[in-house]
N, C-alpha and C positions, 0 to 999 in steps of 0.2 A: 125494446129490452132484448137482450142477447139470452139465446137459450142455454141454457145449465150446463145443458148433456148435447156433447156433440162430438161427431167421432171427428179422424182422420184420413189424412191422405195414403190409401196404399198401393202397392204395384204388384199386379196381378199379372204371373208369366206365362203365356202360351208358347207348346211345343208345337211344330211342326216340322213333319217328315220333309227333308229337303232334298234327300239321294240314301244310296249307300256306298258304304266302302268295299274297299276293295277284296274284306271278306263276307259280303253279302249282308253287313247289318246296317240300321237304319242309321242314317244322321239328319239331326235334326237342328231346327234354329230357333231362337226364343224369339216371343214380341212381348214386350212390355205394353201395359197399360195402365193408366193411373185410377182406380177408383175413390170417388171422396163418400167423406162423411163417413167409414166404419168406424164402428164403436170398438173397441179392444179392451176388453175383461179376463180377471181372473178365471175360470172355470172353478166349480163349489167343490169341495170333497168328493161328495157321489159321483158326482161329472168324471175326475179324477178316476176314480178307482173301477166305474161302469166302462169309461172309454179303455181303460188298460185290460182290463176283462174282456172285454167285446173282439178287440181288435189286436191288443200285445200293442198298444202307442201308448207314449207319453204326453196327454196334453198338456200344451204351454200355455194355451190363451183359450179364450173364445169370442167368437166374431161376430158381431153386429153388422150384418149386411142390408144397406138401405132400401128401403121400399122401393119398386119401378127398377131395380137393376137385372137385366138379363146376362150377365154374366155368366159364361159357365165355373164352377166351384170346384168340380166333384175332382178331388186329389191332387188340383193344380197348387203351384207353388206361388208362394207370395210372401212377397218382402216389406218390412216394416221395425222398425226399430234400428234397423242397420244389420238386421238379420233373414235368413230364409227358414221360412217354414213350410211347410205341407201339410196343406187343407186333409182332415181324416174324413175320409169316407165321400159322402153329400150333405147341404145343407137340411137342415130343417126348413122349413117353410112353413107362417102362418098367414090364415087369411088379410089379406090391408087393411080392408076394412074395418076388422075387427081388432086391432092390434094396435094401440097405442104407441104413440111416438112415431118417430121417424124408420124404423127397422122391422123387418116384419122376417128375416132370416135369420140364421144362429148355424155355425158350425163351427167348430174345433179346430186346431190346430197343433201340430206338433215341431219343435224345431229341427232345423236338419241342418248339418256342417257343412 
């Protein structure tokens, strides 16, 4: 039997410093990677209005990050829907063990053009 609840495929960008130019600033190059199985949810009202308070962002989603992923999060960019957003801030983390389902991470999102 096929579980209910399952996330998706997304693609998680990292920068790295490759040189600078020719006036002293960084350039950099992306790598792509594909994480499976996030969950991708609304964010509640609270969520909403605590994340725009906290920080001045507009959250778009919120992310179900799967159990066992060592990814790093904290304000990288990721693509899903045919769009780029920006992870806000770090994720949450709860204990595995204790955490039902597959996902044991949660962090925000905002879209970016």
């Amino acid at each position: 039997m096929a579980s209910r609840i399952h996330g998706i495929s997304v693609v998680l960008l990292d920068q790295t410093q490759t040189g600078v130019d020719a006036f002293n600033r960084p350039i950099y190059s992306e790598t792509a990677e594909t994480v499976e199985n996030v969950v991708v949810g609304e964010p509640s009202s609270q969520e909403l209005v605590d994340t725009l308070n906290l920080t001045g962002k507009r959250a778009a989603y919120t992310l179900g990050i799967p159990k066992g992923d060592e990814h790093e999060w904290k304000d990288k960019t990721v693509m899903f829907f045919g769009e780029r957003f920006r992870v806000i801030g770090k994720p949450i983390k709860g204990i595995e063990d204790m955490v039902p389902l597959s996902w044991n991470q949660k962090c925000m999102v905002e879209r970016i053009e």
